[in-house]
MMTF fields as JSON, N, C-alpha, C and O atoms, coordinates in Angstrom:
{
  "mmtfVersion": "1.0.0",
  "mmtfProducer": "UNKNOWN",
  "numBonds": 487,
  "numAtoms": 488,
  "numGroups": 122,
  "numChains": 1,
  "numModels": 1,
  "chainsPerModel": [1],
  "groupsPerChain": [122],
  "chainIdList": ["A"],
  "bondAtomList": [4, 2, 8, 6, 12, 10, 16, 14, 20, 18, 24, 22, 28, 26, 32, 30, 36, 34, 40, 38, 44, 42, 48, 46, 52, 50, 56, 54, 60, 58, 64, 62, 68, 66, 72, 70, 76, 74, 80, 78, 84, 82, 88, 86, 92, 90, 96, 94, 100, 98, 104, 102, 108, 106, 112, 110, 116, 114, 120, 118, 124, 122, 128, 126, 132, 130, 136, 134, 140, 138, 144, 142, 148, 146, 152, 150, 156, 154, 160, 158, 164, 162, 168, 166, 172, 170, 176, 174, 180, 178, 184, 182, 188, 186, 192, 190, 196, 194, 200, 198, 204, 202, 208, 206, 212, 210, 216, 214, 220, 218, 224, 222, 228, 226, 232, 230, 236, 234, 240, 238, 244, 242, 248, 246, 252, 250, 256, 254, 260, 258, 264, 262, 268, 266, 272, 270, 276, 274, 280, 278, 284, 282, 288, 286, 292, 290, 296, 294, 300, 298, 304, 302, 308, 306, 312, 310, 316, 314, 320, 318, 324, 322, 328, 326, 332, 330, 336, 334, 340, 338, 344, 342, 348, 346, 352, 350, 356, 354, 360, 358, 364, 362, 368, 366, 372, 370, 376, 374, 380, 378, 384, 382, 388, 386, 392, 390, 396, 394, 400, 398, 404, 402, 408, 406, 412, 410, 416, 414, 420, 418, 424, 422, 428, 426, 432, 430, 436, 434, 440, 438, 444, 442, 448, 446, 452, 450, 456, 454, 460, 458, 464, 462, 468, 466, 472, 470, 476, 474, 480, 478, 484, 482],
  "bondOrderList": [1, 1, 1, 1, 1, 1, 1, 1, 1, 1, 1, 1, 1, 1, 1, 1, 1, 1, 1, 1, 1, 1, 1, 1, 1, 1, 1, 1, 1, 1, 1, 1, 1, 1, 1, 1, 1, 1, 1, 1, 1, 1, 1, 1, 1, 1, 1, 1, 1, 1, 1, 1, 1, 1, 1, 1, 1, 1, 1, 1, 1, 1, 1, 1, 1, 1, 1, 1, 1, 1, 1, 1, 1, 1, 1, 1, 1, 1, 1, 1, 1, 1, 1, 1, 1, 1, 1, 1, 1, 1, 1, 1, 1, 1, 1, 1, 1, 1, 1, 1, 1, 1, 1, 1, 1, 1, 1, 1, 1, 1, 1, 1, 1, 1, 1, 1, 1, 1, 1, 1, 1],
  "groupList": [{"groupName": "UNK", "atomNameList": ["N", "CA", "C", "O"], "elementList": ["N", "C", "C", "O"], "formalChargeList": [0, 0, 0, 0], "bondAtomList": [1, 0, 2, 1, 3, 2], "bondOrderList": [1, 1, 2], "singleLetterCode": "X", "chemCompType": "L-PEPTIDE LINKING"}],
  "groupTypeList": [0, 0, 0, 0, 0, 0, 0, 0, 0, 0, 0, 0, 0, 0, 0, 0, 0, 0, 0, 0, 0, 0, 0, 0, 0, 0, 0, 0, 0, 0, 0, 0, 0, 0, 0, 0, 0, 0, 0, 0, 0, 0, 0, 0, 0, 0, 0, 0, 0, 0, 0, 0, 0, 0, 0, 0, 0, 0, 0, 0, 0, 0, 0, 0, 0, 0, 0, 0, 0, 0, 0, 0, 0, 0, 0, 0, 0, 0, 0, 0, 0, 0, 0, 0, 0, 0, 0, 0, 0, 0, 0, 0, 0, 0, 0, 0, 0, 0, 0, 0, 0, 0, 0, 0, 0, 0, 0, 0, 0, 0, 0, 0, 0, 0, 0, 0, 0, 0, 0, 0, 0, 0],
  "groupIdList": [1, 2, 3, 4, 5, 6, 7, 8, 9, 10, 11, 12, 13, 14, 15, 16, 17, 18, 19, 20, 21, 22, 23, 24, 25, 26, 27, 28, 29, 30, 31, 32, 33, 34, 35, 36, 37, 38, 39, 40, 41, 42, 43, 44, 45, 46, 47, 48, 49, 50, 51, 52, 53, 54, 55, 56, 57, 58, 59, 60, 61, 62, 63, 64, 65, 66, 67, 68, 69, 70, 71, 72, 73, 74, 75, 76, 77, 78, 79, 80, 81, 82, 83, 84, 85, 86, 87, 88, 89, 90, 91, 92, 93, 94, 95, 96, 97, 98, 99, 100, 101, 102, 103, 104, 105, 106, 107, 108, 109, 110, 111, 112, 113, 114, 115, 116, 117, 118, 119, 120, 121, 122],
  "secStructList": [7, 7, 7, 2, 2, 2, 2, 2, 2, 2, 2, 2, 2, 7, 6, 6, 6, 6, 2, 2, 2, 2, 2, 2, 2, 2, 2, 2, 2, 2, 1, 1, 7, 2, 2, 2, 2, 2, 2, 2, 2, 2, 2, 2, 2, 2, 2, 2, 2, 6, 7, 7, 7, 7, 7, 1, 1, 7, 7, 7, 2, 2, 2, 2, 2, 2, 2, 2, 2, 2, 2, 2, 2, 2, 2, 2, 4, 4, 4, 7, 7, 2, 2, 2, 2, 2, 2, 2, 2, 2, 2, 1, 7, 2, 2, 2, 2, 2, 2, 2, 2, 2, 2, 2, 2, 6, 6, 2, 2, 2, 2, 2, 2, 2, 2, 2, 2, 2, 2, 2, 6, 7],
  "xCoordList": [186.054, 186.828, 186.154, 185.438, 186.317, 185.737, 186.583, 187.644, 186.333, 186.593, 187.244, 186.668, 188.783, 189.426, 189.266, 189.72, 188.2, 187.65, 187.099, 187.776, 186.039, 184.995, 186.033, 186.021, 186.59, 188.007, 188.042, 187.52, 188.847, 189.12, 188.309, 188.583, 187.305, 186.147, 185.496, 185.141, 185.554, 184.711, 185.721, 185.227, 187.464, 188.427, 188.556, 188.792, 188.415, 188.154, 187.442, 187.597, 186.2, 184.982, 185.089, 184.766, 185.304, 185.612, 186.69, 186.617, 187.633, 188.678, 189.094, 189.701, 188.508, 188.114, 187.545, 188.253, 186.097, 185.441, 185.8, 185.027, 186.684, 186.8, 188.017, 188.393, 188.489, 189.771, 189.462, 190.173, 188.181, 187.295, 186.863, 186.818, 186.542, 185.719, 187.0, 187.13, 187.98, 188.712, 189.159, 189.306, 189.452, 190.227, 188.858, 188.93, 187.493, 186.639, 186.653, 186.392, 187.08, 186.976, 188.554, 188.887, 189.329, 190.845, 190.103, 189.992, 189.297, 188.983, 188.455, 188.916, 187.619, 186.738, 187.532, 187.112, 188.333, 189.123, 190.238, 191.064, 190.183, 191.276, 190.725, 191.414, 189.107, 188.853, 187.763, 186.751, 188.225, 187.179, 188.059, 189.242, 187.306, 188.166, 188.436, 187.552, 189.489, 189.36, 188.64, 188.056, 189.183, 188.355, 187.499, 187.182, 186.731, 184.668, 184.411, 183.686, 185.176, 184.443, 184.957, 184.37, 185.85, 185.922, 185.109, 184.644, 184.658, 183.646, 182.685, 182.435, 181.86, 180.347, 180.631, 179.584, 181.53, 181.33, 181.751, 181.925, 181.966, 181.998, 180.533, 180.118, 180.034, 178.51, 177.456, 176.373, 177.975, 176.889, 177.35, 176.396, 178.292, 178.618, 177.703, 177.117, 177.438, 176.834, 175.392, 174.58, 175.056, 173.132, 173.107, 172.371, 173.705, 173.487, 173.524, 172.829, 174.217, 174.389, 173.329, 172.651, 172.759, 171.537, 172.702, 172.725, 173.448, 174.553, 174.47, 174.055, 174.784, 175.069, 176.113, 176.933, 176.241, 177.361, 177.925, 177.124, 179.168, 179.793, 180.925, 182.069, 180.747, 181.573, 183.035, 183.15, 184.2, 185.378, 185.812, 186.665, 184.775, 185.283, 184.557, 183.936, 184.343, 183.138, 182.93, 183.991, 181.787, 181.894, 181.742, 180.821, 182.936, 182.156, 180.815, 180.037, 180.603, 179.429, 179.411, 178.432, 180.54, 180.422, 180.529, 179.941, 181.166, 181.204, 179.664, 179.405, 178.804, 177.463, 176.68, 175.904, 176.935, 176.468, 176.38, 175.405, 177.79, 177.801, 177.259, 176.745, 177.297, 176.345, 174.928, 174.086, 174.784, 173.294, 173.139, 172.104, 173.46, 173.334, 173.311, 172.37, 174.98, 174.838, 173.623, 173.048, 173.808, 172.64, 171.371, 170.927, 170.6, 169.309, 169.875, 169.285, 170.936, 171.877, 171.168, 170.383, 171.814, 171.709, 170.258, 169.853, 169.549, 168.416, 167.136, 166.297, 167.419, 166.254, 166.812, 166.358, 167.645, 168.226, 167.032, 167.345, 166.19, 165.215, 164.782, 164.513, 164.857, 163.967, 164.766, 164.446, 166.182, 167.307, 167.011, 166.793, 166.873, 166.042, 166.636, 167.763, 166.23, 166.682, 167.925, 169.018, 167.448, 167.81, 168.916, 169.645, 169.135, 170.255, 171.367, 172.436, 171.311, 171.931, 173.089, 174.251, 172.061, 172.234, 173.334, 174.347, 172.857, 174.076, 175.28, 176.333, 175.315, 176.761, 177.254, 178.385, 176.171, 177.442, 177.664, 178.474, 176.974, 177.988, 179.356, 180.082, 179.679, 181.468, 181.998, 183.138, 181.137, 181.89, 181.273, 180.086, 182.067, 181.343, 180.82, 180.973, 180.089, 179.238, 179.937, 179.629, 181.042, 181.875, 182.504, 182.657, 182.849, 183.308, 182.278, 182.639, 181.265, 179.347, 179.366, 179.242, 179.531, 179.814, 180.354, 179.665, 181.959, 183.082, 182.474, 182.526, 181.919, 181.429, 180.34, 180.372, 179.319, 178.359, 178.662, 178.264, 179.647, 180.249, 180.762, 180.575, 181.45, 182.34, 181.857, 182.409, 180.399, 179.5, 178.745, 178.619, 178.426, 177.788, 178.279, 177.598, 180.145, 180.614, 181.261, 182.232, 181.255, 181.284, 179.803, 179.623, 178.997, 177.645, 177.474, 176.844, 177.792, 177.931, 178.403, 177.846, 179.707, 180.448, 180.519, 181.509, 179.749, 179.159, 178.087, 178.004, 177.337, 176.056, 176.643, 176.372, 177.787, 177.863, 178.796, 178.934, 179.69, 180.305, 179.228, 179.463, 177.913, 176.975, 176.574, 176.638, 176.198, 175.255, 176.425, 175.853, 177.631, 178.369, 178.751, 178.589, 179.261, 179.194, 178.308, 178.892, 176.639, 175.756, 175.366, 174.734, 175.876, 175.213, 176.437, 176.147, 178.221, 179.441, 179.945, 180.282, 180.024, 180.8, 180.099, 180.821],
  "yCoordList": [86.256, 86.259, 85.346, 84.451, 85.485, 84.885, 83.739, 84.022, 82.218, 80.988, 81.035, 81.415, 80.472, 80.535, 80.416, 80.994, 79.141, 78.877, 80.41, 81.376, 80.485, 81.347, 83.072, 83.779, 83.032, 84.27, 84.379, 85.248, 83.254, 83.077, 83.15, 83.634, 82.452, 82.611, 84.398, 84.965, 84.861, 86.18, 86.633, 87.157, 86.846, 87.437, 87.586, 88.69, 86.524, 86.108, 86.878, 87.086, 87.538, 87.895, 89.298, 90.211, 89.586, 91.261, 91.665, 91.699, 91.92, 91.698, 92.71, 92.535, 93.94, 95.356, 94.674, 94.271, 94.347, 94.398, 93.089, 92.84, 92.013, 90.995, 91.817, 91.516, 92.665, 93.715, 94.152, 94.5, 94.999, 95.732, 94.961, 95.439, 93.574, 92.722, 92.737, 93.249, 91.677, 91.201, 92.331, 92.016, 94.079, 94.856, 94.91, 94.658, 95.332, 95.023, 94.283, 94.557, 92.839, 91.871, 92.134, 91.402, 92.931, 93.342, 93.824, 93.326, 95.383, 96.485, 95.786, 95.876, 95.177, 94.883, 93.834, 93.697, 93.329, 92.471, 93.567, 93.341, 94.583, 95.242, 96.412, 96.867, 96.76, 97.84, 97.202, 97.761, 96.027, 95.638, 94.498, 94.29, 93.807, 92.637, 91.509, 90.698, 90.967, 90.25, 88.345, 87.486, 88.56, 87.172, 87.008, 85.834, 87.948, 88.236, 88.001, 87.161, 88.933, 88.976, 87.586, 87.272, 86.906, 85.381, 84.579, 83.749, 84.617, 83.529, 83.859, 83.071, 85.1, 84.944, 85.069, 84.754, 85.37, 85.029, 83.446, 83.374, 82.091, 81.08, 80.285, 79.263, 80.954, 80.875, 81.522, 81.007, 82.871, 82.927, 82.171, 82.155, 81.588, 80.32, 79.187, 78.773, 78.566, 77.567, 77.77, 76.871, 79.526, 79.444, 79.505, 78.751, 80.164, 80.368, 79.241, 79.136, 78.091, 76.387, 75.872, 75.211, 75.894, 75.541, 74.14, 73.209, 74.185, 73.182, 73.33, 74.373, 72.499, 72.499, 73.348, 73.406, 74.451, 75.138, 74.572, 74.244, 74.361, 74.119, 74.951, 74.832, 75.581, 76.582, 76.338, 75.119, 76.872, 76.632, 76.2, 75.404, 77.144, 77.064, 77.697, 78.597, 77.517, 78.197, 79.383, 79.993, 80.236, 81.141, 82.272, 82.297, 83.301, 84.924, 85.151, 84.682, 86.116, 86.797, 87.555, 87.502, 88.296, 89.287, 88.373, 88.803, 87.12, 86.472, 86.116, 85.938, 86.049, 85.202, 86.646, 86.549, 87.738, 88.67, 88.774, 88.732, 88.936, 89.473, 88.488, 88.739, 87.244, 85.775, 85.812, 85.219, 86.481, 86.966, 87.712, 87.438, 88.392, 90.137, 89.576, 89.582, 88.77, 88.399, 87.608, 87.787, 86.788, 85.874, 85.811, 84.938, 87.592, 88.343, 88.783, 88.408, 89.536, 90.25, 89.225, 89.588, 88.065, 87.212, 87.109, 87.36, 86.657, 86.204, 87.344, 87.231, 88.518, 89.55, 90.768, 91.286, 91.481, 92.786, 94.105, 94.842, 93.992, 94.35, 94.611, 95.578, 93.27, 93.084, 92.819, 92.235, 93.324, 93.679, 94.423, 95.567, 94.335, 94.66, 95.38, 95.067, 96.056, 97.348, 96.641, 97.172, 95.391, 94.873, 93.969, 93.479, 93.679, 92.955, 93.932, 93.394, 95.555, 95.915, 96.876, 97.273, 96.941, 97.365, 95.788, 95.74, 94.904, 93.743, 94.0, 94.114, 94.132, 94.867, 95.784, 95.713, 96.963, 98.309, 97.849, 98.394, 96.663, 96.426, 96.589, 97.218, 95.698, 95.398, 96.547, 96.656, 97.03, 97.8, 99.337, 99.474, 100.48, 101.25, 101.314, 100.403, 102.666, 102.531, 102.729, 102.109, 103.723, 103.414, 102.139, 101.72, 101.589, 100.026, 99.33, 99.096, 98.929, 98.513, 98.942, 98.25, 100.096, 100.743, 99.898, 99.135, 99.753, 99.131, 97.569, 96.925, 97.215, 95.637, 95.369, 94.395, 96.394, 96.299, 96.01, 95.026, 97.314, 97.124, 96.103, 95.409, 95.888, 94.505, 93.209, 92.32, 93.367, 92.199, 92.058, 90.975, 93.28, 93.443, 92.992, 92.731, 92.967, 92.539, 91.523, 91.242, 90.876, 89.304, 88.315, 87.338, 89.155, 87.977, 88.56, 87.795, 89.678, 90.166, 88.711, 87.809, 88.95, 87.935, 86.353, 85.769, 85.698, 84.353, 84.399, 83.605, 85.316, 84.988, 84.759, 83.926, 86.189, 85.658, 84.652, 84.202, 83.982, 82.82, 81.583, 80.998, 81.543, 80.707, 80.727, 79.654, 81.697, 82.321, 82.265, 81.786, 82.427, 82.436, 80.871, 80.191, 80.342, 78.748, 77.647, 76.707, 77.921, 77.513, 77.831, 77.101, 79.391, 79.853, 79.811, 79.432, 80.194, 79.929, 78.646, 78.069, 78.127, 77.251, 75.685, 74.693],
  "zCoordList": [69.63, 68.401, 67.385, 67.834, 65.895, 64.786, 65.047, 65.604, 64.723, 64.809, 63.249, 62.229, 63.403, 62.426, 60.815, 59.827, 61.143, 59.471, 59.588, 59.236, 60.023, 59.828, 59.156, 58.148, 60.144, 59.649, 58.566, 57.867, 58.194, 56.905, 55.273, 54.174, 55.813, 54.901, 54.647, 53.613, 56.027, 55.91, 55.295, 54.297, 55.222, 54.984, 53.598, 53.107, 52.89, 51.409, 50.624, 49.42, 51.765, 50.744, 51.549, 50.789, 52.341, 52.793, 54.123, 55.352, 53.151, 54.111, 55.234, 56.29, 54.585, 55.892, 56.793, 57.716, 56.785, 58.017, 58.486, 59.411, 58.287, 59.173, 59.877, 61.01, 59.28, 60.578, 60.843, 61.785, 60.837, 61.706, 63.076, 64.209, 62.638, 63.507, 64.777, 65.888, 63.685, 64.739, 65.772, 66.953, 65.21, 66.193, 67.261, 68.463, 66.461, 68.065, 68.955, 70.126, 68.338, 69.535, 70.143, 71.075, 69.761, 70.939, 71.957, 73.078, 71.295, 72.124, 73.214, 74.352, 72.936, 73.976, 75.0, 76.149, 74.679, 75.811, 76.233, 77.117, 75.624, 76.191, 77.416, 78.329, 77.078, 77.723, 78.885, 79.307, 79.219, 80.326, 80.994, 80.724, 81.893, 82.427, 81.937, 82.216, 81.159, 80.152, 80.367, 79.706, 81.692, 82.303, 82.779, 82.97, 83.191, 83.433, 81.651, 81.117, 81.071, 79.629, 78.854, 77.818, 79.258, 78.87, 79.284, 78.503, 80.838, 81.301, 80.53, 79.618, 80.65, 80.276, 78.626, 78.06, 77.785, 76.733, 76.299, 75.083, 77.046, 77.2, 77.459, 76.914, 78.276, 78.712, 77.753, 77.479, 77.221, 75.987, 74.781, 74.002, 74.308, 73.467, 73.726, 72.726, 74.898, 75.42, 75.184, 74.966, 75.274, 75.701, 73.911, 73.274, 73.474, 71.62, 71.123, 70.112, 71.521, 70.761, 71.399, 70.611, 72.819, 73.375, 73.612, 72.807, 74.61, 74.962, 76.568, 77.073, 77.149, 78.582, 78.654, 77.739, 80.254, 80.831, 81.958, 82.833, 82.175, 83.224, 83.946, 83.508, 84.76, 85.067, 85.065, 84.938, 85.142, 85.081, 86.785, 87.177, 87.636, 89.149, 89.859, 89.293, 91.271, 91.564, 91.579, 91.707, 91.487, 90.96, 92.13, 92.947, 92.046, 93.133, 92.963, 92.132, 94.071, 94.023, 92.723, 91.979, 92.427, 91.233, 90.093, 89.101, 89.923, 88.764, 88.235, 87.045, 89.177, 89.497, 88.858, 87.907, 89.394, 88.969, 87.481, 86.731, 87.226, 85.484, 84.764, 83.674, 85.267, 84.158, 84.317, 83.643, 85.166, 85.052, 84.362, 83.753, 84.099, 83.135, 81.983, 81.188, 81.788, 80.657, 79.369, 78.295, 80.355, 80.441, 79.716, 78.971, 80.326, 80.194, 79.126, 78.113, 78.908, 77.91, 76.274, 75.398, 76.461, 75.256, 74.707, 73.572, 75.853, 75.826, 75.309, 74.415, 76.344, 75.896, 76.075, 77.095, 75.486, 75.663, 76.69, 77.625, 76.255, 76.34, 77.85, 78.561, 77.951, 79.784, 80.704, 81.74, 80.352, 81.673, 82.744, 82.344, 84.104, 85.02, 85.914, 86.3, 86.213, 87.101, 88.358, 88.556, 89.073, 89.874, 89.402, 90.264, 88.081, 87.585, 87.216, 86.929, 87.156, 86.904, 88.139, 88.053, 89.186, 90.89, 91.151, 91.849, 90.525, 91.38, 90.573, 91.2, 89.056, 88.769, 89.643, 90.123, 89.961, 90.929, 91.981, 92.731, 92.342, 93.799, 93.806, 94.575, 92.494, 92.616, 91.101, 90.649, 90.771, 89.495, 89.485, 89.779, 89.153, 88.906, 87.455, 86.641, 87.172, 86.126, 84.906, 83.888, 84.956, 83.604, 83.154, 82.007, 84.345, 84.398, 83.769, 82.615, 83.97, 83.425, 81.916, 80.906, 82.044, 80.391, 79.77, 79.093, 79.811, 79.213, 78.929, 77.881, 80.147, 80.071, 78.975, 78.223, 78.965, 78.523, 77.018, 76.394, 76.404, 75.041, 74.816, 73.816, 75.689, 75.336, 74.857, 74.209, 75.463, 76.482, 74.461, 73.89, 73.888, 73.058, 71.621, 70.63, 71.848, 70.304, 70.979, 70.276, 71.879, 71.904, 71.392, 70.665, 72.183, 71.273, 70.043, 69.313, 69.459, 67.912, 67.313, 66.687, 67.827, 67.099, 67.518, 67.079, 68.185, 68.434, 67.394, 66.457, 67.615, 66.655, 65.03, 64.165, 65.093, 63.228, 63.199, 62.061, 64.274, 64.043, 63.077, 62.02, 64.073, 64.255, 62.845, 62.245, 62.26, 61.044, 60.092, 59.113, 59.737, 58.726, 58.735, 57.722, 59.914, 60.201, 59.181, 58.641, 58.97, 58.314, 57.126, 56.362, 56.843, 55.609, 54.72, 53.586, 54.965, 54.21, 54.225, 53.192, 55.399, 55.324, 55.035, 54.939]
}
């Protein structure tokens, strides 16, 4: 979700697409698991500030999984690896992966322009 100042500010200057934004960031907590997609979007908060992560609790096998994905996700969309994506279907199927993936995609959407409207509006 957009960080309240930040809301506000984008709201001011285009008030469609900050309701555009915000209903993506529903969808996406609505069409996946909302607490996989809370941890690792907690953890891609942390790798985008270049901040230490500390987990909330120890973590499943599948939790361990998706912060990996994620992880590569943030870092290099690109060079997500065949074998990082086989440890998702262990515990999810592939429409499930789907759902995550989107989800996975307008949460760091919207960290990054937190970050970038953060410095350049506010």
């Amino acid at each position: 979700m957009l960080a309240k100042d930040i809301q506000k500010q984008l709201a001011s200057m285009h008030p469609e697409s900050t309701l555009k934004i915000t209903h993506l960031n529903q969808l996406a907590r609505e069409t996946t698991d909302a607490n996989l997609l809370n941890l690792c979007s907690s953890y891609i908060d942390t790798i985008l500030r270049n901040l230490p992560w500390q987990p909330p609790h120890s973590l499943t096998e599948r939790e361990q999984a998706y912060l990996t994905f994620a992880e590569q996700f943030t870092m290099a969309v690109s060079a997500i690896e065949d074998q990082q994506v086989a440890a998702l279907m262990k515990f999810s199927s592939a429409d499930e992966i789907y759902c995550f993936v989107n989800a996975l995609y307008v949460v760091d959407m919207t960290l990054r322009l937190n970050l970038v409207i953060g410095r350049v509006l506010i």
